[in-house]
C-alpha positions as CSV (number, residue, x, y, z in Angstrom):
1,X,81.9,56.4,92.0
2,X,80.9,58.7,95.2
3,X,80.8,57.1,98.3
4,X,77.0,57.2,99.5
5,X,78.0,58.6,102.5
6,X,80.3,61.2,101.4
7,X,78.8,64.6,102.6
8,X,78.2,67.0,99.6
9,X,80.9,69.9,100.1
10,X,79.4,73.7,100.0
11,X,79.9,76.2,97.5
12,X,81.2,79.2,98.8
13,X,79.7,82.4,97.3
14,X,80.0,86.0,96.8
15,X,76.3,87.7,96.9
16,X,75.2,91.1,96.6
17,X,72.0,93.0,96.6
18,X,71.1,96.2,94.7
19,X,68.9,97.5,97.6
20,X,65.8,97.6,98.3
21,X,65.6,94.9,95.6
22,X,65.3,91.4,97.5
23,X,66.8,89.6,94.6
24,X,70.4,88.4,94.9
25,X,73.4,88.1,92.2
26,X,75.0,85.2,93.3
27,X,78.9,84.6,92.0
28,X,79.2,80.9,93.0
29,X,83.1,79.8,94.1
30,X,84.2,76.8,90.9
31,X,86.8,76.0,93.4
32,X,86.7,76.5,96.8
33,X,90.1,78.0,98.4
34,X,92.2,76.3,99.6
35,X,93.1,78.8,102.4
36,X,91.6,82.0,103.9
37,X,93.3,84.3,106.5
38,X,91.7,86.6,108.5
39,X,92.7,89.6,110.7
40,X,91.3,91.0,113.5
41,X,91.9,94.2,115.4
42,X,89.9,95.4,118.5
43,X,87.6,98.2,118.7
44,X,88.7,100.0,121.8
45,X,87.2,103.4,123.2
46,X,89.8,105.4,123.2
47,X,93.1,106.0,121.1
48,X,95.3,105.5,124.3
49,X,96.6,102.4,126.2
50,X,93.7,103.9,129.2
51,X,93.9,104.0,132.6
52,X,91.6,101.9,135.0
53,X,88.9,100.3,133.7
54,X,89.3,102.4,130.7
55,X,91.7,99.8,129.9
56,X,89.2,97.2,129.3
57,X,86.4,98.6,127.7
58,X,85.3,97.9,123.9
59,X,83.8,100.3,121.5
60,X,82.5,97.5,119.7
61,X,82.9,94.6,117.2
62,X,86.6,93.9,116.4
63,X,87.5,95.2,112.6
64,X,88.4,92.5,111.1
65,X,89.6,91.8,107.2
66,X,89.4,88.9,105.4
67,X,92.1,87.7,102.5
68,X,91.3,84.4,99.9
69,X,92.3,83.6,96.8
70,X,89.5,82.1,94.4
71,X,89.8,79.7,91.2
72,X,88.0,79.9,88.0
73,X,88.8,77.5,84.8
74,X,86.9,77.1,81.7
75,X,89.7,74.7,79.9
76,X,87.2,72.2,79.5
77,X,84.7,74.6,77.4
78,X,88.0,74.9,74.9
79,X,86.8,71.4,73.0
80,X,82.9,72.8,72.8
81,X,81.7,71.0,75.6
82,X,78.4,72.1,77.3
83,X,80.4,73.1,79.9
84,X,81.6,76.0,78.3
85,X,81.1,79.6,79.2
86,X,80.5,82.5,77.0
87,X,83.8,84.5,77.2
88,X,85.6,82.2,78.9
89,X,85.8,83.2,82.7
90,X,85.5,86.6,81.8
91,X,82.0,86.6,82.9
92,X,82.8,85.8,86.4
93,X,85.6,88.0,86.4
94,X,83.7,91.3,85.3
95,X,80.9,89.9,88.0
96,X,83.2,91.1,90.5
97,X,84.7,93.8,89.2
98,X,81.3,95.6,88.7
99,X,81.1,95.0,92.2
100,X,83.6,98.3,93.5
101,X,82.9,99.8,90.2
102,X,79.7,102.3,89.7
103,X,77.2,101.0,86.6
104,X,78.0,103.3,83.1
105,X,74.4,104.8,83.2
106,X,75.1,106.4,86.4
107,X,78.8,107.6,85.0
108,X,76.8,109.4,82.0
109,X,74.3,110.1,84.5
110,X,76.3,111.9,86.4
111,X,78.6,114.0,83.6
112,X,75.2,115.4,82.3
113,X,74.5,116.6,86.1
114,X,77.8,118.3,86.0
115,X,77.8,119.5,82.8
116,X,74.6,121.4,83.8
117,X,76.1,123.2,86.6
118,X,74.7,120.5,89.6
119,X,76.9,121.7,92.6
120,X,77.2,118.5,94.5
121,X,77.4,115.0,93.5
122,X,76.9,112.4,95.8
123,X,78.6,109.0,94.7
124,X,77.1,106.0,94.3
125,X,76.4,103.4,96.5
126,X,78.3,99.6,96.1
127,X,75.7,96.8,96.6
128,X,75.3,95.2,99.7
129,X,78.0,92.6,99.8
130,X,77.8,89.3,101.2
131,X,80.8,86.5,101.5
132,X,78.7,82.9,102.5
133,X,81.3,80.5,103.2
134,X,79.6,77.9,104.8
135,X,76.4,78.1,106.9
136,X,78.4,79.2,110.3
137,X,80.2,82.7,107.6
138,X,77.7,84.3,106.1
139,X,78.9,88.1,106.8
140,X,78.6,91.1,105.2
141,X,81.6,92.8,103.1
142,X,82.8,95.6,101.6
143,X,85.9,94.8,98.6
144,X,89.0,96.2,99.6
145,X,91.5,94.9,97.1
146,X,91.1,92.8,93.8
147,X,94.3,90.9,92.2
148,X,93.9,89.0,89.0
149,X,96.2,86.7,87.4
150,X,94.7,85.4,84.2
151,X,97.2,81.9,83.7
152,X,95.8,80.6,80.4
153,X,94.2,82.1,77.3
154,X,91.7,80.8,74.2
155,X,92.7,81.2,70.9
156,X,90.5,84.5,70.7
157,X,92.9,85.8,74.1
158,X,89.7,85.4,76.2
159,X,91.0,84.6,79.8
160,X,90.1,80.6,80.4
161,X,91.5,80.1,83.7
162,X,92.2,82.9,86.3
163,X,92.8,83.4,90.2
164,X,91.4,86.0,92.0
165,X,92.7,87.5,95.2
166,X,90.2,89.5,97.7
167,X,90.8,90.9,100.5
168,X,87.6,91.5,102.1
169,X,86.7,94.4,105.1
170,X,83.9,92.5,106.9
171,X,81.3,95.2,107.8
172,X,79.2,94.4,111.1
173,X,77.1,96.1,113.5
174,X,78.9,98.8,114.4
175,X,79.0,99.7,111.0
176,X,75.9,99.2,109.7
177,X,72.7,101.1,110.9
178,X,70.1,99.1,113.4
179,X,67.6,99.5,109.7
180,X,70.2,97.8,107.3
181,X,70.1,94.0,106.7
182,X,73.5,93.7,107.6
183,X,73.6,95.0,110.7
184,X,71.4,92.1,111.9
185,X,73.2,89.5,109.8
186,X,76.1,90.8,111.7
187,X,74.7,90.4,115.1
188,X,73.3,86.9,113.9
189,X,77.3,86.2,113.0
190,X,78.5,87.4,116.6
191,X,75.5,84.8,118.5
192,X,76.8,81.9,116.7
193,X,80.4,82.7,117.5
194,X,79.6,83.2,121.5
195,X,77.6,79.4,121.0
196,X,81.2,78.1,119.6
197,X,83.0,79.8,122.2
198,X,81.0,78.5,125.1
199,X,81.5,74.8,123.7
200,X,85.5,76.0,124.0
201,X,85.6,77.3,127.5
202,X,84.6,74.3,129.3
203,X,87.7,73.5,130.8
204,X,89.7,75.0,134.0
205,X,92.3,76.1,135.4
206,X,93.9,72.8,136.7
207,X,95.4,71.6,133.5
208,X,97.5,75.1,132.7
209,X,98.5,76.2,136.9
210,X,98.0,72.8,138.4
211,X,95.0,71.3,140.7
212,X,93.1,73.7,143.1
213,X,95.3,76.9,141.6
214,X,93.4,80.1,141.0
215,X,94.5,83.4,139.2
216,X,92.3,85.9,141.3
């Protein structure tokens, strides 16, 4: 029995939009990970180390990537429970695959183009790619690299259990255009980050150099 003041854990979630359609395709997390490890790198103005105050200035919003590893497991569709997906967790599994890969009418789409003598062909654009991990990470993303290790199989070979390994380029206002979505869902990101910060800088000096001490 849950305790009934246990808090109900979130679901993290992969979302995407096929813009300018508002409607989302929503690959919920079965298991949230255990871990996630992020990376970030400043933005600075210049290639060099800079000189002066040239030293200190930032271009922009840090470049930061994000690497989890993600759970699915259908073992307990194998007896014909209701539980049980269709293919196994190959449904969630091609979810995110078609997400870096463009849709087969556009493929055809575009052979007929070329076949035709069409000089230039522009590729397509990904769908705008959201990781939600909580209310305070809800950033927009671009997949950089996919692993897959499928760990048990049905009888028909259908993959019932599977991890998944992302690593995830977090895209944010500098970016995005000031008219994309994501550009302000970036900037909303970065305000509730300086709000956590704040609550961490309220201490001094005095504990690290020692009462009364100053740096400049």
């Amino acid at each position: 029995m849950t305790a009934p003041f246990t808090p109900k854990t979130l679901r993290g979630a992969i979302v995407s939009f096929k813009l300018p359609d508002p409607m989302p395709s929503v690959i919920v997390f079965q298991y949230n990970p255990a871990s996630l490890s992020r990376t970030l790198e400043a933005r600075t103005s210049g290639g060099g180390e800079g000189a002066g105050e040239e030293a200190f200035r930032i271009a922009g919003a840090p470049n930061e990537t994000i690497k989890l590893e993600i759970e699915f497991d259908d073992t307990a569709g194998m007896g014909g429970s209701d539980t049980a997906q269709p293919g196994g967790v190959a449904a969630q599994l091609a979810a995110l695959e078609m997400l870096i890969a463009p849709s087969s009418a556009l493929v055809i789409a575009n052979t007929i183009l070329t076949q035709i003598g069409t000089i230039e062909i522009i590729p397509p654009q990904a769908p705008f790619t959201v990781l939600v991990f909580g209310r305070n990470r809800v950033v927009p993303v671009r997949i950089a690299e996919f692993g897959v290790s499928e760990d048990e199989f049905g009888p028909d070979l259908t993959p019932i259990r599977a991890k998944v390994s992302l690593g995830l380029k977090v895209l944010t206002y500098s970016d995005l255009q000031f008219t994309h979505p994501g550009h302000h869902l970036s900037l909303a990101h970065q305000v509730s980050k300086e709000v956590l910060a704040k609550i961490a800088n309220v201490g001094s000096l005095d504990a690290v150099l020692g009462s009364g001490q100053r740096i400049i």
